[in-house]
N, C-alpha and C positions, 0 to 999 in steps of 0.2 A: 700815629701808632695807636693800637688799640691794647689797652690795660686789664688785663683777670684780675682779680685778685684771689688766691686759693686760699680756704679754709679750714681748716680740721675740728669737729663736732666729736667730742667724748659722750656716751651713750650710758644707759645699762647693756645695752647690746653691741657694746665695737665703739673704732673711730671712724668717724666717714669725712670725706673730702666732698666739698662743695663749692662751685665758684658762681663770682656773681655777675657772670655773661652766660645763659645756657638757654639756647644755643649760643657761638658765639656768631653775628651777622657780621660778614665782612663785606665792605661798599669798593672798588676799584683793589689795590693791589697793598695793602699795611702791613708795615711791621706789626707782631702781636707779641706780645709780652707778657706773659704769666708770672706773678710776685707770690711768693710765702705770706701769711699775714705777720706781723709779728711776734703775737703772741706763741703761735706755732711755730716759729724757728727759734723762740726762744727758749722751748720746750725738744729743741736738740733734733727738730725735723727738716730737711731739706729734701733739696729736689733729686734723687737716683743719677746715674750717671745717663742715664736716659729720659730724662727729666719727664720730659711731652712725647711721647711719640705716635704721629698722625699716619691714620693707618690707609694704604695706597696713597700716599702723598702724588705719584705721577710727574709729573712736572708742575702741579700748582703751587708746591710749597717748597723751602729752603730750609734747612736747620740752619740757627742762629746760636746752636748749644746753647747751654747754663753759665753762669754767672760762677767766677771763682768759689766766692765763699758758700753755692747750691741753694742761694734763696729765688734765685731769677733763672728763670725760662726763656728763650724767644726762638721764635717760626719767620717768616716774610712768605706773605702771598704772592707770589712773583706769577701768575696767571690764572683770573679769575674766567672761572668754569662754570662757572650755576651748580657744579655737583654738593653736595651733603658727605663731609666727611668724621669719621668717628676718631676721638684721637683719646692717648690712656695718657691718663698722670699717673705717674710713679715718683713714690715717696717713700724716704727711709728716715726712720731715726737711727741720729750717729750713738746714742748712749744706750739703746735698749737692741737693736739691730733689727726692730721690727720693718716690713715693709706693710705700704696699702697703696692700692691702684683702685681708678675707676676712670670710668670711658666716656665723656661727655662728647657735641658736635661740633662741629664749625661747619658755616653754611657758606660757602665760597663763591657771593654773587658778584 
């Protein structure tokens, strides 16, 4: 299995999401699993009911949905293609209603 871990950066200018596989390289066929940090879910943020969403999946990948409580993410590479694909994280806080998305890759070798 391969591990994200997703992080949220308070700014003068916004929140930004950041993880710390970018791109992410996938080797043969892994579960991938994107985690909240916990600072950030304790700050009332989770993962949107669309947690990950990888854009032209095709047949390489599987949703594995989110994790009851919206701190966990997962995908399954179920057929590596060599392609480059762009996927959005979507994030909401449950106490303010704010959302924030950003588009990182995964390289599907």
């Amino acid at each position: 299995m391969i591990a994200v871990k997703v992080t949220l950066t308070a700014s003068a200018t916004g929140i930004s999401i950041s993880v710390d596989k970018e791109p992410i390289q996938l080797g043969g066929d892994p579960d991938i699993e994107w985690t909240l940090d916990d600072a950030s879910y304790a700050a009332g943020w989770t993962f949107a009911s669309r947690g990950i969403d990888i854009k032209a999946p095709s047949t390489a990948f599987k949703n594995k949905k989110g994790s009851a409580n919206g701190k966990k993410h997962g995908w399954k590479s179920v057929n590596s293609d060599g392609n480059k694909y762009k996927y959005t994280i979507n994030l909401e806080n449950l106490d303010s209603g704010t959302q924030l998305t950003w588009d990182p890759f995964i390289v599907n070798n």
